[in-house]
TORZATI-773768 format. One record per residue (C-alpha): residue number from 1; x, y, z. Coordinates in nm, 4 decimals. Layout:
BEGIN
[site NUM,[X,Y,Z]]
...
This chain:
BEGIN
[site 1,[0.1719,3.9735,8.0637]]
[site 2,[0.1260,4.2066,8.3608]]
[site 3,[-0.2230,4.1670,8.4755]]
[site 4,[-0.2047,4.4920,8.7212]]
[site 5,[-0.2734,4.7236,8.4620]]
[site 6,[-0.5489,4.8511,8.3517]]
[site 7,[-0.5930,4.6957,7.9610]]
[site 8,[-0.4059,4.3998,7.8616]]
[site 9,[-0.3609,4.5013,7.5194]]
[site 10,[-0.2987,4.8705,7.3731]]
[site 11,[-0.3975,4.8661,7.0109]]
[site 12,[-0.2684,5.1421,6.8197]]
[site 13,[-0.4398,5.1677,6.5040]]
[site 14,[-0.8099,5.0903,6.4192]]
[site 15,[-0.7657,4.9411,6.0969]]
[site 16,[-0.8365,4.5601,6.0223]]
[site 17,[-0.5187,4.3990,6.1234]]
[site 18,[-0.6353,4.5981,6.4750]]
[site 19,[-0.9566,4.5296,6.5102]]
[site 20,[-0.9659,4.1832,6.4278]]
[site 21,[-0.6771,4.1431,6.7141]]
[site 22,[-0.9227,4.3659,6.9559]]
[site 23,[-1.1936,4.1214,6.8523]]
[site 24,[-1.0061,3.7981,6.8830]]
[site 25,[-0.8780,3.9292,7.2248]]
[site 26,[-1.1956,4.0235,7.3747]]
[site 27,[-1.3728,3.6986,7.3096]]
[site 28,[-1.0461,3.5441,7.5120]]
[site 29,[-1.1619,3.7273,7.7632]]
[site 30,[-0.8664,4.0202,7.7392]]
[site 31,[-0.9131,4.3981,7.8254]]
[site 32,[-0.8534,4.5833,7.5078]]
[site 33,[-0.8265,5.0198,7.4363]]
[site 34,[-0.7977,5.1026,7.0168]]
[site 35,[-0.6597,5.4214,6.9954]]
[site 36,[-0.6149,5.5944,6.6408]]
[site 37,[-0.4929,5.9242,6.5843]]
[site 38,[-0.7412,6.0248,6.2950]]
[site 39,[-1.0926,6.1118,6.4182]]
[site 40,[-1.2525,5.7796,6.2946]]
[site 41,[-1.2281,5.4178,6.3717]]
[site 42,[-1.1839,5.1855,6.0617]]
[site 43,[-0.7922,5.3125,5.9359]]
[site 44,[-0.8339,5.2939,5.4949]]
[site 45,[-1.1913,5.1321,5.4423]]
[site 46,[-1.3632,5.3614,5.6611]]
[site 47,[-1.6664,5.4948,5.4732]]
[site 48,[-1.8192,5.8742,5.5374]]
[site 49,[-2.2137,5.9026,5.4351]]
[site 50,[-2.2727,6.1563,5.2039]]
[site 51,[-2.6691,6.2322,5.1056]]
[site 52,[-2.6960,5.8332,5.1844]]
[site 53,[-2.4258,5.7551,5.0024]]
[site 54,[-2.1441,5.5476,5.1437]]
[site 55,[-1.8154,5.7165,5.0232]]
[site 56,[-1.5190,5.4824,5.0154]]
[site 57,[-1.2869,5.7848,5.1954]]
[site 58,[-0.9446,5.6644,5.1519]]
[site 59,[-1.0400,5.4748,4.7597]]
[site 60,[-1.2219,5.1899,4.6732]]
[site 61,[-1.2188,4.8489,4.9020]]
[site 62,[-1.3742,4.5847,4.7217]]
[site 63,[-1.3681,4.2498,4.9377]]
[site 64,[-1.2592,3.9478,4.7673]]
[site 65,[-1.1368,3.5996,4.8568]]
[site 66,[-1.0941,3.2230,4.7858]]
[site 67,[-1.0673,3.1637,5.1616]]
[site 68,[-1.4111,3.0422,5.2936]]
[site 69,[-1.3052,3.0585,5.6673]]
[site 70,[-1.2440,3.4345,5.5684]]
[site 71,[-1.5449,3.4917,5.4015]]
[site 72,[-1.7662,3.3428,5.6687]]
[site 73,[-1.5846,3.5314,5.9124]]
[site 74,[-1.6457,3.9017,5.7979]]
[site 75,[-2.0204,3.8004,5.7029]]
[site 76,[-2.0676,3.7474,6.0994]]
[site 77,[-2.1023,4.1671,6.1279]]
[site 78,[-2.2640,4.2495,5.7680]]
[site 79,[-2.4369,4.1000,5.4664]]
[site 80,[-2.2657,4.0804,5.1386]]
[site 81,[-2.4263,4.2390,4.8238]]
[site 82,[-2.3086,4.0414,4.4186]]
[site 83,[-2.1053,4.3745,4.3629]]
[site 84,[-1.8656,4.2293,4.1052]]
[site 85,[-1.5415,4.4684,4.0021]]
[site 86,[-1.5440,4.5287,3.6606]]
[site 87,[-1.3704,4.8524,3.5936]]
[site 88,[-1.3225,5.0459,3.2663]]
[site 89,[-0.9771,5.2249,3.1124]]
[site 90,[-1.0398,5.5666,2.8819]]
[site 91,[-0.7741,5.5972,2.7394]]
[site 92,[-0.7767,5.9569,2.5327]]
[site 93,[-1.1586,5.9192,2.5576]]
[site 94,[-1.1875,5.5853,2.4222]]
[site 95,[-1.2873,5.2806,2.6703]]
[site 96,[-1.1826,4.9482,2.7278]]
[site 97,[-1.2857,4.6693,2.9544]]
[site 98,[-1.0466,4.5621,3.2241]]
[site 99,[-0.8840,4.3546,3.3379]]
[site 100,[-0.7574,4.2468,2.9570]]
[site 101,[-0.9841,4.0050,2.8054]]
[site 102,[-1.1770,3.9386,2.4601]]
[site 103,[-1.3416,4.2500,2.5030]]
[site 104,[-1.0566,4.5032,2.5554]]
[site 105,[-0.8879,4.3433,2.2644]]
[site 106,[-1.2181,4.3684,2.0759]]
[site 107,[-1.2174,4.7328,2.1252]]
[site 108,[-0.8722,4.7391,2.0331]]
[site 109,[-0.8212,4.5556,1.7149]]
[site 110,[-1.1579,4.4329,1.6201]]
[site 111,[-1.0369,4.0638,1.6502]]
[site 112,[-1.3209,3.8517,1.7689]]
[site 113,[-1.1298,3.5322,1.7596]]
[site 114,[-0.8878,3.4281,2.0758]]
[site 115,[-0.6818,3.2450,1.8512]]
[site 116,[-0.6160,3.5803,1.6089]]
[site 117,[-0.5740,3.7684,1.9177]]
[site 118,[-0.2735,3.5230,2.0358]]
[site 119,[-0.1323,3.5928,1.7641]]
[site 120,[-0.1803,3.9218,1.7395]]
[site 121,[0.0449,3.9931,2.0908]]
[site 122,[0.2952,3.6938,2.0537]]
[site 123,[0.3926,3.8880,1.6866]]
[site 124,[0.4161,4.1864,1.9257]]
[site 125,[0.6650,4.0170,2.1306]]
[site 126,[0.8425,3.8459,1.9101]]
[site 127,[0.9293,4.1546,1.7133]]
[site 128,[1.0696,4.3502,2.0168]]
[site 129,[1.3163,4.0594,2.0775]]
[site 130,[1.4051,4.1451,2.4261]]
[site 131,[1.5546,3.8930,2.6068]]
[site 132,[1.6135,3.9975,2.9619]]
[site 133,[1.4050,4.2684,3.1133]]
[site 134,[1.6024,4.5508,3.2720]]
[site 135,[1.3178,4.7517,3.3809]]
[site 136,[0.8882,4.7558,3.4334]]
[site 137,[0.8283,4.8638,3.0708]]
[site 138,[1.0657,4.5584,2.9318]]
[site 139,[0.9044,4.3739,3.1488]]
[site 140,[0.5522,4.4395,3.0825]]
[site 141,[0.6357,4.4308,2.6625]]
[site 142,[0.7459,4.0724,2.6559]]
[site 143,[0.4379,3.9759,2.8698]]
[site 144,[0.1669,4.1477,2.6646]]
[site 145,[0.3164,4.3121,2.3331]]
[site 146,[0.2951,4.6802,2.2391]]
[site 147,[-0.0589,4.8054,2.2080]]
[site 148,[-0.2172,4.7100,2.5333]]
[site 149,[0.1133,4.8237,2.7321]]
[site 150,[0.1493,5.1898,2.5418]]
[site 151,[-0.2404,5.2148,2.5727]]
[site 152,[-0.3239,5.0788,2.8588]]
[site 153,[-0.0362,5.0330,3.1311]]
[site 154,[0.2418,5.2452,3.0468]]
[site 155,[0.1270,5.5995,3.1625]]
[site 156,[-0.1404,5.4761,3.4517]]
[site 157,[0.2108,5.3272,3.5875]]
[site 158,[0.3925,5.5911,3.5692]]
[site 159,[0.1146,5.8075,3.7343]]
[site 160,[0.1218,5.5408,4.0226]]
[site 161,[0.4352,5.5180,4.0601]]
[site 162,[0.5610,5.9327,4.0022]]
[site 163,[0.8266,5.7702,3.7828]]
[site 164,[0.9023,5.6878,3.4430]]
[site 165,[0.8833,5.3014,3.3029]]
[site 166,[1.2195,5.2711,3.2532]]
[site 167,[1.3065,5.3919,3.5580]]
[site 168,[1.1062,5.1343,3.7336]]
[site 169,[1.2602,4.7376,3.8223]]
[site 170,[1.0967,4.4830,3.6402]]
[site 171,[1.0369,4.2614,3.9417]]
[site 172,[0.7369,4.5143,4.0147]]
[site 173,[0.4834,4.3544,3.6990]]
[site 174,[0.5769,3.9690,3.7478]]
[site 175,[0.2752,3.8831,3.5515]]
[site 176,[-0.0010,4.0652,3.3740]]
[site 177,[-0.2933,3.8026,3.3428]]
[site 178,[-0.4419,3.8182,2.9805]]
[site 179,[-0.8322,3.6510,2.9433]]
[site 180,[-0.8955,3.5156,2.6127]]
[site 181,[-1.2529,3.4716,2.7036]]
[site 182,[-1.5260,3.7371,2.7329]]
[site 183,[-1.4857,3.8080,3.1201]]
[site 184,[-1.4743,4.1609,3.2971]]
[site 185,[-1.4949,4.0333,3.6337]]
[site 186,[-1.2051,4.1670,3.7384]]
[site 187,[-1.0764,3.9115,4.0353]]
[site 188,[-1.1040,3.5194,3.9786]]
[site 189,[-1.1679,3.4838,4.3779]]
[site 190,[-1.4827,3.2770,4.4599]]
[site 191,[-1.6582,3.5360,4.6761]]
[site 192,[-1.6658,3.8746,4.6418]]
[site 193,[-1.9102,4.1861,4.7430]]
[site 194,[-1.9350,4.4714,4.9275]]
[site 195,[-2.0346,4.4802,5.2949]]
[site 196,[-2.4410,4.6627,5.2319]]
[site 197,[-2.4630,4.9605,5.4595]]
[site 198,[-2.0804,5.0107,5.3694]]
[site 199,[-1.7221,4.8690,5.5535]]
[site 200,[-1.8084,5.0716,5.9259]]
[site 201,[-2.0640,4.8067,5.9998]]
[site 202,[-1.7813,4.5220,5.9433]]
[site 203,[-1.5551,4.7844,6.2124]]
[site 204,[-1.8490,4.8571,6.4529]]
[site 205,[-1.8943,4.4882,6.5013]]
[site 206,[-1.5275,4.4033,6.5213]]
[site 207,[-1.4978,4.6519,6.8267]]
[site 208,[-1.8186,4.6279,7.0013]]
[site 209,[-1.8131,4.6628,7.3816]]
[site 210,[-1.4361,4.7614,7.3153]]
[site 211,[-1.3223,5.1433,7.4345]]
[site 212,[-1.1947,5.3314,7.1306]]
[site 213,[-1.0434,5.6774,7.1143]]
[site 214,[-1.0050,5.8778,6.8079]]
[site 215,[-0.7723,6.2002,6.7605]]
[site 216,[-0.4886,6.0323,6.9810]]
[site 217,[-0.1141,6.0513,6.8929]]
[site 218,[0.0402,5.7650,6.9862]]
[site 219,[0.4204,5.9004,6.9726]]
[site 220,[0.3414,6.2376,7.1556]]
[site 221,[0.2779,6.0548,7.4828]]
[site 222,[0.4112,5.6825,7.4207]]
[site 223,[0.5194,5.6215,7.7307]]
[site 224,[0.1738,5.6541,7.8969]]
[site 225,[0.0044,5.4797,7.6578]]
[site 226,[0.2577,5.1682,7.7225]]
[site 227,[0.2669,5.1728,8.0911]]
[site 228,[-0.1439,5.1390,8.0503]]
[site 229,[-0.1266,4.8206,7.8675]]
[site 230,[0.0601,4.4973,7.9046]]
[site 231,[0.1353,4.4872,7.5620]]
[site 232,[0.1177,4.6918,7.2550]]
[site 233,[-0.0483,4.5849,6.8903]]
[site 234,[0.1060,4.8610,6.6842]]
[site 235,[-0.0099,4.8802,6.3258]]
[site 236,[0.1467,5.2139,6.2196]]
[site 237,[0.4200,5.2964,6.0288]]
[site 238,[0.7261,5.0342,6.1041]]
[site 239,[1.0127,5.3288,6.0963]]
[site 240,[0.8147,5.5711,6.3019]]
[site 241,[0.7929,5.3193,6.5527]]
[site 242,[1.1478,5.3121,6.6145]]
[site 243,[1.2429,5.6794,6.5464]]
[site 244,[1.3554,5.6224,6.2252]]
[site 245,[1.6863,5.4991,6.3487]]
[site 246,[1.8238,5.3455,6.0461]]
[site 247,[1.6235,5.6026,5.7715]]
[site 248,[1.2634,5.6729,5.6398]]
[site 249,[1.1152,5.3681,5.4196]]
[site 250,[0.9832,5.5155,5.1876]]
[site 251,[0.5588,5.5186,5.0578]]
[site 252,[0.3199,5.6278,4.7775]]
[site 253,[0.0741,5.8564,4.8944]]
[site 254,[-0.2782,5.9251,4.7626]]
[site 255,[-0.4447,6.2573,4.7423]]
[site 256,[-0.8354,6.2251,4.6701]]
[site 257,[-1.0663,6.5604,4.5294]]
[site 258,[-1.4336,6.4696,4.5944]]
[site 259,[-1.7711,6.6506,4.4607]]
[site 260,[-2.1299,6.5795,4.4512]]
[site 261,[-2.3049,6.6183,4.1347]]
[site 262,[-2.6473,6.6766,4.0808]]
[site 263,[-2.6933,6.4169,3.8368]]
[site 264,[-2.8422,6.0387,3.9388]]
[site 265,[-2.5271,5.8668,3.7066]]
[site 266,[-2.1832,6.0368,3.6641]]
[site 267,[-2.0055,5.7388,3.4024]]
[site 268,[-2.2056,5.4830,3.4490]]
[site 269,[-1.9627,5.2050,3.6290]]
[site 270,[-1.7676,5.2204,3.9673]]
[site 271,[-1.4614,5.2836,3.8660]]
[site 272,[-1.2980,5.4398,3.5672]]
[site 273,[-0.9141,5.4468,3.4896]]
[site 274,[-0.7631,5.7034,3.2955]]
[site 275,[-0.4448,5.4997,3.1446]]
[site 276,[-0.2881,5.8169,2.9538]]
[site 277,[0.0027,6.0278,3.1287]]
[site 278,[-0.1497,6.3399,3.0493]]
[site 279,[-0.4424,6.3244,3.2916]]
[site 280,[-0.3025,6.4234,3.6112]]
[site 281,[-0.5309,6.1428,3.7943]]
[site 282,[-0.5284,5.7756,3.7870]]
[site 283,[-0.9294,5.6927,3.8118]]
[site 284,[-1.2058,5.8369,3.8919]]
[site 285,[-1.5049,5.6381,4.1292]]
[site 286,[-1.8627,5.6658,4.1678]]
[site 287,[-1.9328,5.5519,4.5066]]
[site 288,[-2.2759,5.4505,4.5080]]
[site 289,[-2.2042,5.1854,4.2218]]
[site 290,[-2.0380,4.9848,4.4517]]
[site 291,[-2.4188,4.9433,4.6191]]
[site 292,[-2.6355,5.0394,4.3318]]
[site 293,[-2.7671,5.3235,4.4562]]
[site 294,[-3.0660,5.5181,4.3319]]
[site 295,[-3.0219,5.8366,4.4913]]
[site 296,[-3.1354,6.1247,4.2519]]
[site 297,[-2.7039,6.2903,4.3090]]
[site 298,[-2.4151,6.1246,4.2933]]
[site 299,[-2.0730,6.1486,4.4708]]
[site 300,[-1.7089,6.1261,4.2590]]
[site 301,[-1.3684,6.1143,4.3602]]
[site 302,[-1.0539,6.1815,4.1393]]
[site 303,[-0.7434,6.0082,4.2567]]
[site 304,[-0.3932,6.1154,4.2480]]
[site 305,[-0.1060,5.8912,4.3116]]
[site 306,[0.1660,6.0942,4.5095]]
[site 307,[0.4882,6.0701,4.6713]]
[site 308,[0.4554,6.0423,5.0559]]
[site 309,[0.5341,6.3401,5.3002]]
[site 310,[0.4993,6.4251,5.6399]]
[site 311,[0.1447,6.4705,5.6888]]
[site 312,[0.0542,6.2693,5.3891]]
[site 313,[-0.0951,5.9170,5.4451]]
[site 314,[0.1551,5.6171,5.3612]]
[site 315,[-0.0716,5.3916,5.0988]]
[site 316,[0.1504,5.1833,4.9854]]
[site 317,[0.5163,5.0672,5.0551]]
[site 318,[0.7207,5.0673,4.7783]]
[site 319,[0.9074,4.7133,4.7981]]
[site 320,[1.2495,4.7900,4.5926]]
[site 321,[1.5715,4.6395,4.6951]]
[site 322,[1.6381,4.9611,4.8934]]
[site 323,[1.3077,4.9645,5.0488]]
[site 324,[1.3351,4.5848,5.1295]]
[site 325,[1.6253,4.5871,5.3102]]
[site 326,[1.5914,4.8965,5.5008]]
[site 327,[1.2247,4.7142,5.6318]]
[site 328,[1.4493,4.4158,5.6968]]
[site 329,[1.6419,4.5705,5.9468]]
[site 330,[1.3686,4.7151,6.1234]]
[site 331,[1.2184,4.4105,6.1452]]
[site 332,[1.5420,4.2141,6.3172]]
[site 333,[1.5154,4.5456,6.5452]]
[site 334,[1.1172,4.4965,6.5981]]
[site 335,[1.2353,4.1068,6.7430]]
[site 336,[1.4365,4.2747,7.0260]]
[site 337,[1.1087,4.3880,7.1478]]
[site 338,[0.8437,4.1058,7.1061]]
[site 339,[0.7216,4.0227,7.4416]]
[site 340,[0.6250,4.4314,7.4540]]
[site 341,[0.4970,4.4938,7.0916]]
[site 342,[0.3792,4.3000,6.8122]]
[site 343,[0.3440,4.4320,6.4938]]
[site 344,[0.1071,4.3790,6.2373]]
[site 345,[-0.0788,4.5409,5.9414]]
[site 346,[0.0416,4.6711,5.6099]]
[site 347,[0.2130,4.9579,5.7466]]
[site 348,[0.3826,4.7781,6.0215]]
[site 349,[0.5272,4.4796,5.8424]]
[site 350,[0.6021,4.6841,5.5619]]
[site 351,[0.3751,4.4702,5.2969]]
[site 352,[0.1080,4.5307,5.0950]]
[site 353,[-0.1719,4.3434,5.2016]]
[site 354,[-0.5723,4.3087,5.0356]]
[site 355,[-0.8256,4.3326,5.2955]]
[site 356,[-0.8812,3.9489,5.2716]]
[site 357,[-0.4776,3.8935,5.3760]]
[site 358,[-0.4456,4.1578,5.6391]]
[site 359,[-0.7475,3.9449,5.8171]]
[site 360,[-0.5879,3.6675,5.7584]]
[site 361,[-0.2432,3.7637,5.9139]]
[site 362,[-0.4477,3.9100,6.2470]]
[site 363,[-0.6308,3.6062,6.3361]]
[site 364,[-0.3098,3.4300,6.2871]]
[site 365,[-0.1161,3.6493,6.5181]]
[site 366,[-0.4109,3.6620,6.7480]]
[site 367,[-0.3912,3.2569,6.7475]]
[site 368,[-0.0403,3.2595,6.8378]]
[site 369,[-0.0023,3.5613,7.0941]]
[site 370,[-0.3723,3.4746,7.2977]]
[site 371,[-0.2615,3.1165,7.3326]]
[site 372,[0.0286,3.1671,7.4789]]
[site 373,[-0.0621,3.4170,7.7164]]
């Protein structure tokens, strides 16, 4: 590392991945500048106040983990409230629990009995008699039968995803966990809340007494941002990086409407999916469920998957064979430049990470690049 400049790490992007590695740096003792070219610090959790109520801007982050080095980690910069996730599906106005337990077959069938409910999918499968999936909606049949797939999965998927079932590879729904007990907790991870005061307070002590600039465009001046730093931490997208050389990977995108309502309780729960194709959006949330607020108004968002586009912001990478090997080469190519750039985040290593992971993966990196310079 060239010590005659005048930060010894550039991190470009002020998401978790980067501010963990800003964190872990300065405590080493390292010179750090986060740079991020939207006009806040925080990348997808970032939360905006709105009448005192923390909106989850970019959809909702709910932290969860099994990892109790993680756990007591982020709990260093905020307190934890018991939020548990425990979302509903309306499907053509009629609700069911999720994730699929005793309840959502309840409301489905009636059938109060796990044993008659087992029974009640395996007769499901058995009568479809597939053998070898050749797509998602194969795939998701022989794992849970008929009625929960057409009800409950098969048109919020295709929403997600802008394409039909069928059109979908199977290796996308490995598994669909099905409870037979009376459980809408909707992750089986040990600890789980939301930060109270909202995610910024988890950011704002991650970067404390570290510069930060918002509104900056890495790519339009890359070569002075480099020649500041003795090494970059780049956590944007891994094709833009280098010039798209060998194609665009591609992303889903996410497009969010937002009102506030002058009513103290829209629905009544966080977050609501709407599992039929026919409603343009996928869910809609109620931000201050995720922190029980009491506020007199609330604050909903209706989301809409999309396809990614210039200007759009890449969510999620779509890991198909295509996809996967296109990443693969940029990441042989992102080798060539290691003792310059390290790459990390969702966006940057092409994976899709839960907050819990992406921390994970940064103190990891941070380990292995801090001791060694």
């Amino acid at each position: 590392m060239q010590h005659n400049r005048e930060y010894d790490y550039l991190v470009v992007g002020s998401g978790l991945f980067g501010c963990v590695f800003a964190h872990e740096a300065r405590k080493k003792g390292k010179r750090c500048l986060v740079i991020d070219k939207r006009d806040h610090l925080g990348g997808n959790i970032y939360c905006e106040s709105i009448g005192g109520i923390n909106v989850h801007k970019y959809g909702p982050h709910i932290f969860h983990t099994n990892d109790e080095a993680i756990w007591e980690y982020v709990q260093q910069f905020v307190t934890f409230n018991r939020f548990t996730y425990s979302p509903l599906a309306n499907y053509l106005g009629r609700y069911y629990n999720l994730p699929f337990n005793m309840n959502t077959f309840y409301q489905m069938w009636g059938l109060a009995k796990p044993e008659e409910v087992q029974q009640k999918i395996q007769s499901q499968i058995a009568s479809l008699e597939i053998k070898d999936a050749r797509n998602l909606e194969e795939q998701a049949l022989k794992l849970v039968g008929t009625d929960v797939y057409q009800q409950l999965i098969k048109g919020y998927t295709e929403k997600q995803w802008g394409r039909k079932a069928t059109d979908l590879p199977a290796f996308i729904i490995k598994r669909l966990p099905l409870r037979f007990t009376y459980d809408n907790n909707y992750f089986n991870d040990k600890y789980q809340g939301i930060p109270i005061g909202g995610y910024n307070k988890i950011i704002e002590g991650l970067l404390k007494d570290i510069p930060c600039k918002t509104g900056v465009e890495y790519f339009q001046d890359k070569a002075y941002w480099d020649d500041i730093a003795g090494k970059v931490i780049y956590t944007g997208k891994l094709d833009e990086y280098f010039g798209y050389r060998f194609g665009k990977l591609n992303y889903r995108s996410l497009r969010f409407e937002q009102e506030q309502l002058d009513v103290p309780n829209y629905q009544g729960v966080a977050v609501v999916n709407y599992t039929d194709f026919d409603t343009p959006f996928t869910r809609i949330i109620e931000h201050k469920h995720f922190e029980y607020g009491t506020q007199s108004h609330t604050v909903v968002s209706r989301e809409y998957p999309q396809e990614w586009h210039e200007g759009a912001e890449p969510y999620y990478p779509i890991n198909d064979d295509r996809n996967n090997a296109l990443a693969k080469q940029y990441k042989q190519l992102s080798e060539t430049v290691q003792e310059k750039v390290l790459f990390g985040g969702r966006l940057a290593e092409y994976i899709y990470y839960d907050m819990h992971q992406v921390i994970a993966s940064a103190l990891k990196k941070a380990r292995q690049e801090l001791d060694r310079s």
